[in-house]
N, C-alpha and C positions, 0 to 999 in steps of 0.2 A: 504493500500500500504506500502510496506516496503520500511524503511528510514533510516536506520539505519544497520551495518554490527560489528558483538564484536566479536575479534577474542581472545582466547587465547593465553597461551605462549609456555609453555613449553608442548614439546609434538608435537604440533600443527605450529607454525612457527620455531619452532628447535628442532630437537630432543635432550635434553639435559636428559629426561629420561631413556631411558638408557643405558649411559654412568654413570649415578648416579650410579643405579640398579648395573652394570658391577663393579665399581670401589668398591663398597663395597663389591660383590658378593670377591675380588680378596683380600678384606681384611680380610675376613670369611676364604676362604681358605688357607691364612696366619699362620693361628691359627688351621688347620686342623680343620673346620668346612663347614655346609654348610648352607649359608640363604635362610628361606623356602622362595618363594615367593608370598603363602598366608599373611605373617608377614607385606611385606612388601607393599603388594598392598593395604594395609587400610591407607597409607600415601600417595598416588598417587593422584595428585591435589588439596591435602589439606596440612594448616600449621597448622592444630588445628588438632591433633590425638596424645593420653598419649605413641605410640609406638616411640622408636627411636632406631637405629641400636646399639649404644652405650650402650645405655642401656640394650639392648639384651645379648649384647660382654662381660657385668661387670654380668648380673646374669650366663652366661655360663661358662664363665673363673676369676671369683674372680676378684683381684684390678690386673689390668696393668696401662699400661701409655696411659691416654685417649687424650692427648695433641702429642704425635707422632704420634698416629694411625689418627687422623683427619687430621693431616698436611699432611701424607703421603695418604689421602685417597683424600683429595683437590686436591692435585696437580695431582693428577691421572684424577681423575673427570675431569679436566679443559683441561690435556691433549686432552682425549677422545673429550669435546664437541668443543674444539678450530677445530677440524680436520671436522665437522658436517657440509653439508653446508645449506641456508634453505630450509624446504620440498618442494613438490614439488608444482607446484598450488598456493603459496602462494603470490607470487610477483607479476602473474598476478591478484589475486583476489585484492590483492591491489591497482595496476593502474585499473581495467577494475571498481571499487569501486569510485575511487577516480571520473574517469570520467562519470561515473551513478549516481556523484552527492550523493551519500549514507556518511551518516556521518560512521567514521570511528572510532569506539574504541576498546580499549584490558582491559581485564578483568585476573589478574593472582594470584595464590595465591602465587607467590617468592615473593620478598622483591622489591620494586622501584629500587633500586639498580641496580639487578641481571637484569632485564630486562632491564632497562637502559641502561646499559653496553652495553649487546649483540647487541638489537636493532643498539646500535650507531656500534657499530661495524659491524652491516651488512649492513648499509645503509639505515636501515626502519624505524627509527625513527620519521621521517618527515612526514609519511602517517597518523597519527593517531590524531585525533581531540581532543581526551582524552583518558588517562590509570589510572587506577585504579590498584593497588597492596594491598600486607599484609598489609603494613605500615598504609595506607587511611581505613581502616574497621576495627571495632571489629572482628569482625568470618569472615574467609575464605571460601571457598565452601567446601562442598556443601552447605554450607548456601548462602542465595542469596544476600545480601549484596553489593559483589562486582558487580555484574551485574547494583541492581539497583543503586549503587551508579553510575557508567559510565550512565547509560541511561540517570540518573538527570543531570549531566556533558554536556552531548552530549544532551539535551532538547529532547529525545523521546522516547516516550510509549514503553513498553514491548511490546503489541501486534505489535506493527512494527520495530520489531525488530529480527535481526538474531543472534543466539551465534555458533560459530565453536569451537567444545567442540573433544578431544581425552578419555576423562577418563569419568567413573560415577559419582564420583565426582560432574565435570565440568558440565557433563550433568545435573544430579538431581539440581542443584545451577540455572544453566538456565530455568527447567521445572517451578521452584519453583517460578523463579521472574517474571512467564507468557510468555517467550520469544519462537521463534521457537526455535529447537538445532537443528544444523547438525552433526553430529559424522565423525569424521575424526579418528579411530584409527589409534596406530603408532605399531611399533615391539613390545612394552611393550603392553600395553592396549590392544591389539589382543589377548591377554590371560586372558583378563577378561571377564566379563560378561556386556555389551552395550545394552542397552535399554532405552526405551521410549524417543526416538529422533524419530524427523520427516521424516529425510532418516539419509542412513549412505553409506559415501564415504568412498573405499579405499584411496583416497587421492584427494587432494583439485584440481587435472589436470584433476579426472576423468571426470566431469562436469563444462562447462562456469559459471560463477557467471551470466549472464544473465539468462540462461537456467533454475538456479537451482531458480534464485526468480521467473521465470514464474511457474515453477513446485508448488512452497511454496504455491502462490499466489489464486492458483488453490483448494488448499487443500479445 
């Protein structure tokens, strides 16, 4: 029986990716370039990958000022996600969670911080029994790590457990620590390649969280 619900962050309760994607995409063409978006999908849901846009920007264009183009790429970023509101599905899956008695954790490769923040700022802070971020693990996803560090937190088994994953990444990290995954892609990850998840939602309204552990449950 499943006891347990790990949802991710970004992606999955905010679209904060891409507003990323977007804000860099708008610092490339700054420079009269264009970022491929195979480069940039090998860092999607992970903080452990040797690519970073910067470093892209310094082998394309020689030495600039890497300290203005970040400033001016933050604050674009921040623009973008402040305007995001959360996806959709998700605040039910929360209360109709909280009330199924389901322990509740987040599992994310940002920083404690970043999600901290937002969280408090959306109101959903207070749903989650434990979170896990960069900070709390050596290796990110898709190493598994963070999952089962949240499962040990939240006292339950991988096999009764759910992860609500948007990326490969996120998925292969959940396939890895034994868990179900559900795939929720967003605008970004819709252009990737989604596999080996147990179903996959357009979006977390598509199906009740009741519905969807009777479906699991079945498997």
């Amino acid at each position: 029986m499943i006891q347990a619900l790990v949802f991710d962050f970004d992606g999955l309760i905010l679209e904060t990716e891409s507003p990323i994607l977007h804000s860099w995409e708008e610092v490339y063409r700054s420079f009269g370039l264009e970022l491929a978006f195979d480069d940039w999908a090998k860092i999607v849901g992970t903080a452990h990958n040797g690519w970073h846009p910067l470093d892209d920007l310094q082998q394309k264009l020689g030495a600039f000022n890497r300290q203005a183009v970040i400033e001016r790429q933050r604050q674009r970023e921040r623009e973008l996600i402040l305007a995001q509101p959360v996806l959709p599905g998700v605040e039910q899956y929360l209360e109709d969670a909280r009330r199924l008695g389901l322990k509740i954790g987040l599992a994310s490769s940002s920083t404690c911080a970043w999600v901290t923040e937002h969280l408090t700022r959306l109101g959903l802070l207070d749903y989650f029994d434990a979170m896990r971020a960069s900070d709390d693990v050596r290796l990110t996803k898709p190493d598994p790590e963070l999952y089962l560090s949240v499962l040990e937190a939240l006292g339950s088994a991988p096999a009764q457990a759910v992860a609500l994953e948007d990326s490969p990444n996120g998925i292969l990290a959940a396939r890895r620590a034994g868990m179900y995954c559900v795939a929720v892609p967003n605008e970004l990850t819709r252009r990737m390649l989604i596999e080996h998840t147990d179903l996959r939602l357009e979006s977390l309204a598509e199906m009740p969280l009741e519905t969807l552990l009777q479906w699991l449950e079945k498997k």
